[in-house]
N, C-alpha and C positions, 0 to 999 in steps of 0.2 A: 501790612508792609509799611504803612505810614506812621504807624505808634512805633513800630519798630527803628526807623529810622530817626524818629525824633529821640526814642530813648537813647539810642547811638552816639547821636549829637552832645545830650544830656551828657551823659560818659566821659564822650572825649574831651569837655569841658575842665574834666577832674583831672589832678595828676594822680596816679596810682600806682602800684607797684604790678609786675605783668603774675599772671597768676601759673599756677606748677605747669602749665602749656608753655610759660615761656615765650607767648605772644604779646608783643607789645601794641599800642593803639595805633601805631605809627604803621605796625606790618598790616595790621589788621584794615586800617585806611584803602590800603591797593586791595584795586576791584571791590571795595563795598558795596557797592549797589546787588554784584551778583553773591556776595558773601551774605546779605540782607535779604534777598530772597531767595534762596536755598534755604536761611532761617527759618523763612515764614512758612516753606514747602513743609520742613519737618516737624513746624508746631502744629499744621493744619491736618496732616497726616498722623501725628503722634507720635512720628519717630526719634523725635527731637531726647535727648536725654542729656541732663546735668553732669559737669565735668568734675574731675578731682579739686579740689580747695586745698590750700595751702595757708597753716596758723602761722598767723607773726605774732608777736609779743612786744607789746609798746608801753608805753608808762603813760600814762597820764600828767599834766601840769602840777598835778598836787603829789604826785608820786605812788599813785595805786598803778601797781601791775594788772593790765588789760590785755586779755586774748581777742585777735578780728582774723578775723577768714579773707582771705583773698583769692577771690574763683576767677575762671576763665572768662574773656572779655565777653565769649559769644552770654555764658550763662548772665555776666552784671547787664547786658541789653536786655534780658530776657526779664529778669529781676525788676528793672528801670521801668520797662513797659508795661507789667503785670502793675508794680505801683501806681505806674500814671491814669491805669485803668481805674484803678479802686476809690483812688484820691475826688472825685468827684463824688461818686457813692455817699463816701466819710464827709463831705462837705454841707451835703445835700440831707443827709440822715442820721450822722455820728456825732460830728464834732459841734459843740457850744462854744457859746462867743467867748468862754472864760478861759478856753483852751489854745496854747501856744505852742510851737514846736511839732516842726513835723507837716505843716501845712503852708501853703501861699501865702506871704505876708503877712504870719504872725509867728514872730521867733521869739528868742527873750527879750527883747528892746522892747516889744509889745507886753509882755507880760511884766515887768517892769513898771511900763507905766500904767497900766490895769491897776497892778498895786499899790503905784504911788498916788492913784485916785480916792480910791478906796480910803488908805492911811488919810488922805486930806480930806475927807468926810466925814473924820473922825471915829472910821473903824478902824482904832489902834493896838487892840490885841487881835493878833496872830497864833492861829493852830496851824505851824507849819513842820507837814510831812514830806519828809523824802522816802520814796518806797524804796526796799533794802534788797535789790536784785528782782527788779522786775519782771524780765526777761526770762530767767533760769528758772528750768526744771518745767516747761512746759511741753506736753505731747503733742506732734503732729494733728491728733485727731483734735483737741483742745480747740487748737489753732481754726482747722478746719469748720469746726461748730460754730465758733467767732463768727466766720467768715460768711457762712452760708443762713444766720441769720440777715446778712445784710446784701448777700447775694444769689441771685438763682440762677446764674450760668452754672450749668454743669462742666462744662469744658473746662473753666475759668479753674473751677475746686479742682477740679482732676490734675491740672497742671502744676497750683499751687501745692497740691499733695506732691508729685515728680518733685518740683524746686525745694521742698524743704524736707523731704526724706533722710536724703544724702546726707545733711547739715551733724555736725555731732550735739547740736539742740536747734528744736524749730525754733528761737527767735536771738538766733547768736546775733553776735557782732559782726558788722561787715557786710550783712544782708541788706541790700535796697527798700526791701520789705518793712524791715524793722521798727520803723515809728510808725507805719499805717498797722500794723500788727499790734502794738504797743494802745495806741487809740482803740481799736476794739475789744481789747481785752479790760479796758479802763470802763468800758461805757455805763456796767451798772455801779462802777462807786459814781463817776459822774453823775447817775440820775439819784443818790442815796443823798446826795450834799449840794444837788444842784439850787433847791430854793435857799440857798446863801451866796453869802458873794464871795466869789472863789478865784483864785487864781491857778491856773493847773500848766505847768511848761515841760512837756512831758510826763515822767511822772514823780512830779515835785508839784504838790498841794499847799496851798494856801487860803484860809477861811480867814475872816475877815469879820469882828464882832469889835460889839462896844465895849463888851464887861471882859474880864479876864473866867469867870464865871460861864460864860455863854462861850469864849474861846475853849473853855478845858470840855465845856458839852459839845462844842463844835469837834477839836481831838477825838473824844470819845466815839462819836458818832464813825468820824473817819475810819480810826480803826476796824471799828464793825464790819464797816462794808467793805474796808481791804481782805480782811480775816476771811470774809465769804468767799472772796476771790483766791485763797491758801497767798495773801498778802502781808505786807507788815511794817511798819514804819524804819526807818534806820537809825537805831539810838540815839548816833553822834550826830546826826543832823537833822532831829525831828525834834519838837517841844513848842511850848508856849509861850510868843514873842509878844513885849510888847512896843510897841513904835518902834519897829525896827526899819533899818536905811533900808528902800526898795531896793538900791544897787545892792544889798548884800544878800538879798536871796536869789532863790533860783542860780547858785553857785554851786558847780564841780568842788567838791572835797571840802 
């Protein structure tokens, strides 16, 4: 009841659009106390089950057409609370200090300046990869295995399975989920490039060498162990920099 409530809070923080239920945060506000515990009644019970979603179609700042999902307030609590759950887990066992995005107090400003250390240390060639649709084409069960290396609640997996069934892919847009899902699925290129000095903000990679030489081995290496992962760089925004402006990476489009 207490994760649930905080996830709520989290929520209402956000402006959002109301999802195909047609409830807004506002309606959903009166009597939440007992609207939050009737929640908790059917998640502990297992009655609880994920409502319809609703695609919008938004553009991006640089002009790429993006599909996100907009679900039912009760499901984005549910979503909210499951991540606030996990997010320690990833803290404590997943995520490396080279890694931004998606966690407490490391967003891109942070990976920015990670990078702009590095470059003034005189590691000025750059193997920097953007992965080309990280997210797509990955299976429930996928996800699942992710997960359950780094977790042993049973209940925990069985719910996660319920929240991303429904989805028309387990790690769409619009999901709460989605950058702790994104971090797990990262974790063995993470340990393939980890004895270098890396930049990762999401999943936008950056290695960090002195020769241009050791950057194209750095590349290379990357690749590899995205490939393992059915991963792959994104043409137009992956290659071999060298002294490039920190504010110019880890950029949308």
């Amino acid at each position: 009841m207490r994760r649930l409530r905080t996830a709520a809070r989290h929520c209402m923080r956000r402006a959002s659009s109301p999802g195909p239920d047609g409830l807004t945060w506002a309606q959903y506000r009166v009597g939440l106390g007992g609207r939050l515990s009737d929640l908790s009644q059917r998640l502990r019970t297992g009655q609880w089950q994920p409502g319809q979603v609703r695609h919008v179609a938004v553009e991006t700042f640089s002009g790429r057409p993006f599909d996100i999902l907009i679900c039912p307030v009760e499901d984005r609590i549910v979503h909210r609370a499951m991540a606030t759950a996990l997010q320690p887990i990833l803290e404590t066992t997943v995520l490396r200090d080279f890694v931004s995005g998606g966690r407490p107090g490391r967003n891109r400003l942070t990976a920015v300046r990670d990078a702009a250390w590095h470059l003034g240390e005189g590691y000025e060639w750059v193997a920097d990869i953007d992965v080309r649709s990280a997210a797509a084409g990955r299976t429930v069960d996928e996800v699942i295995d992710w997960t359950a290396q780094r977790v042993t609640d049973g209940s925990y997996l069985r719910l996660l399975r319920r929240v991303l069934e429904p989805l028309p892919s387990a790690m769409h847009p619009g999901a709460a989920l989605l950058p702790q899902l994104l971090h797990l699925m990262l974790v063995p290129v993470d340990e393939a490039v980890g004895h270098l000095r890396v930049v990762r903000f999401y999943d936008n990679y950056c290695l960090f060498t002195r020769t241009r030489s050791d950057a194209q081995a750095a590349y290379d290496l990357l690749v590899a162990a995205l490939a393992a992962r059915r991963l792959a760089p994104s043409p137009a925004k992956s290659g071999v920099r060298h002294a490039p402006n920190p504010e110019d990476l880890f950029l949308s489009g």
